[in-house]
Steps between C-alpha positions, in 0.01 A plus 500: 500500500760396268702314744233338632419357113855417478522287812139349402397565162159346514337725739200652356387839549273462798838327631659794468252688671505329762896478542486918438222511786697259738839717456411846419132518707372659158198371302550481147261409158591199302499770215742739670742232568456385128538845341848524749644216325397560166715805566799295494376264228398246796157300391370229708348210272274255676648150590415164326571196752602178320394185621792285514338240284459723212805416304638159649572272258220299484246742421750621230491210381131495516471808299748437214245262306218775512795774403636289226165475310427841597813600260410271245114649496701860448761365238194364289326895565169361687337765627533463909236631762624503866231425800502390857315238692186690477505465142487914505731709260801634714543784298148678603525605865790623709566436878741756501634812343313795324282450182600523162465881344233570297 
């Protein structure tokens, strides 16, 4: 499994299942194959594809006015709230990960 991360480290773990199944003829968990490469301090994180617009130069340049009075709002100490499109608090629900301990 390792050599198959380190000639194409963005394979997931049903990836590797399937590359383990193809080889080997042997049906492994998602969680077995984690808990294998945790062994040897392997952990597979989940990919974040950029667009290739993202961070051209003109929508840096787009963004630098609203970042420029966003550091002024902090240097005078406003107090600053963070929301999407929806106009709903961010930091209320998760898409991801476990919740917070009680």
């Amino acid at each position: 499994m390792e050599g198959y991360l380190d000639a194409e480290c963005t394979l997931t773990l049903a990836q590797l299942a399937d590359k383990v199944l193809e080889e080997f003829a042997v049906e492994l968990s998602t969680s077995t194959i984690s808990a294998k490469l945790a062994t040897k301090l392997i952990t597979l994180k989940q990919i974040c594809k950029e667009p290739t617009t993202c961070n051209n130069e003109v929508n840096k340049m787009k963004r630098f006015p609203f970042a420029q009075q966003l550091v002024e709002h902090q240097a005078k100490g406003d107090y600053i709230v963070y929301y999407d499109e929806t106009n709903y608090n961010l930091f209320c629900m998760r898409s991801q990960g476990r919740p917070a301990k009680v």
